[in-house]
C-alpha positions as CSV (number, residue, x, y, z in Angstrom):
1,X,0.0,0.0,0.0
2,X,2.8,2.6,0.9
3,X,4.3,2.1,-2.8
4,X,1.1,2.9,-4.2
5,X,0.5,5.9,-1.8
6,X,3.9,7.2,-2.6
7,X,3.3,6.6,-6.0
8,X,-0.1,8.3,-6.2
9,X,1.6,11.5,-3.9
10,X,4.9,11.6,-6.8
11,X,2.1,12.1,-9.7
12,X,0.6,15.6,-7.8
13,X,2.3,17.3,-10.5
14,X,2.4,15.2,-13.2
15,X,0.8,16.8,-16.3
16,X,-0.6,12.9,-17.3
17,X,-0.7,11.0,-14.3
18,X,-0.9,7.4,-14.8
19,X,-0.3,4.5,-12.2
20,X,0.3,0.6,-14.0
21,X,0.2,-1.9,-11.4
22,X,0.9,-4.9,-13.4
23,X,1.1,-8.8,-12.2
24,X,2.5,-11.6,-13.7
25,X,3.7,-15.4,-12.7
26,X,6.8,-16.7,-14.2
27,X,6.3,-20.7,-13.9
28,X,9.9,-21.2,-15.0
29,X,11.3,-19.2,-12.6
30,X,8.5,-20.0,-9.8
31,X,7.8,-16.5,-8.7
32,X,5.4,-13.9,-8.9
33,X,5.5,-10.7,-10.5
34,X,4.6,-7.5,-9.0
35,X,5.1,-4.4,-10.8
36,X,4.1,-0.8,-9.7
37,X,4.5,2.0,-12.4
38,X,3.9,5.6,-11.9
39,X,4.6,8.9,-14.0
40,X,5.6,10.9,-11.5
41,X,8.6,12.9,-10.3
42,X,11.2,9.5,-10.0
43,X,13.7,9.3,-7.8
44,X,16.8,11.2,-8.2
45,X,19.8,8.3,-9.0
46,X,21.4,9.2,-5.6
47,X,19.0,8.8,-3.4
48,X,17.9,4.9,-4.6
49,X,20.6,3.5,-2.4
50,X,19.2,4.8,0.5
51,X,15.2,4.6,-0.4
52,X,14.5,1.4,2.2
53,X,17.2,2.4,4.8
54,X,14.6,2.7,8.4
55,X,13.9,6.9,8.7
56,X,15.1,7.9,5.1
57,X,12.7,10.3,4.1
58,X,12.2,13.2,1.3
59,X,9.3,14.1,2.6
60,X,9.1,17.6,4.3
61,X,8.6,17.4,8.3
62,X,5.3,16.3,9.4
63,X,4.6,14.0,6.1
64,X,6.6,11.1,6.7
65,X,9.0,9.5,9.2
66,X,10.6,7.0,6.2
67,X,9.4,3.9,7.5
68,X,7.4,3.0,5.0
69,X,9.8,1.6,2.1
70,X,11.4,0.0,5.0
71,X,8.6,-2.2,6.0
72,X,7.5,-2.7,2.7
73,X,11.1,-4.1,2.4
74,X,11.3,-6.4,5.4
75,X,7.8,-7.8,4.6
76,X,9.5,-8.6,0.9
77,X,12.6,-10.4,2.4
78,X,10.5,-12.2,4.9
79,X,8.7,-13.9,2.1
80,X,12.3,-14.6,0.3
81,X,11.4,-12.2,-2.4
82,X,13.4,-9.2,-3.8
83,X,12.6,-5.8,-4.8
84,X,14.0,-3.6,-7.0
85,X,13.8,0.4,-8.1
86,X,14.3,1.3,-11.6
87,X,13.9,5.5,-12.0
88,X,15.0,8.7,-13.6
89,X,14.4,11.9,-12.0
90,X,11.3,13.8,-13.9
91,X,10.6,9.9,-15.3
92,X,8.8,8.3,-12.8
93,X,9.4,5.1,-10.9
94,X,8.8,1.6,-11.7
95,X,9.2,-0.8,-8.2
96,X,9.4,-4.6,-8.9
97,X,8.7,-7.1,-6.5
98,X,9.3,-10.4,-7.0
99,X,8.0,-13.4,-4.6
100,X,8.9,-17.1,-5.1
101,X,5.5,-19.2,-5.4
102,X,5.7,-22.1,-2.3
103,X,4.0,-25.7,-2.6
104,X,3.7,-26.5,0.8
105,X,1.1,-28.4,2.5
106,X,-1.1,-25.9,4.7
107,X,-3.2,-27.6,7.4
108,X,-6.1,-26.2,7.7
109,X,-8.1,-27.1,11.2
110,X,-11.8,-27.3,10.8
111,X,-14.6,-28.3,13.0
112,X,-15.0,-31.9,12.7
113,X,-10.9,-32.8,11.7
114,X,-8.2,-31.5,10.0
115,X,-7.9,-31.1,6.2
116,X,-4.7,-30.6,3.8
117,X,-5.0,-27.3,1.5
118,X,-2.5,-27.5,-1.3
């Protein structure tokens, strides 16, 4: 949600804003695809290394604390997934995620026993 806040807040200027949020599954690879696109200001090329350190913020005082990339970050790795900026100042900013899919039995308790969801 914070990407597509951040997005949606990059675009207030924007003379065509446009936000592409884009899925996709890549079998061969056994991941999914997540792919947020905005038109908005970007991200000027040194300031992406620091974009999902905790409290990194470009926001003026009182509209951020720069958590949010953060968490969004920690809740990617969690899930063994990557993410990943591309951007160009005055170009917008296209964030892909990238989760791997997981086969794993999930037991599911129920009243009356215990079924298997695959």
């Amino acid at each position: 949600m914070n990407l597509i806040s951040n997005a949606v807040e990059s675009m207030s200027r924007s003379p065509e804003p446009r936000l592409s949020i884009r899925t996709s599954s890549k079998p061969d690879e056994m991941t999914v695809v997540l792919e947020i696109e905005d038109t908005g200001s970007g991200i000027p090329k040194e300031t992406i290394p620091k974009i999902f350190d905790p409290f990194f913020t470009t926001k003026k005082k009182g509209k951020g604390v720069g958590l949010g990339l953060s968490v969004a970050y920690g809740i990617i790795q969690e899930h063994d997934g990557s993410i990943y900026v591309q951007s160009e100042k005055e170009n917008g900013t296209t964030f892909i995620i990238r989760i791997p899919l997981k086969h794993e039995s999930i037991q599911v308790e129920q009243s009356g026993g215990t079924h298997a969801r695959h």
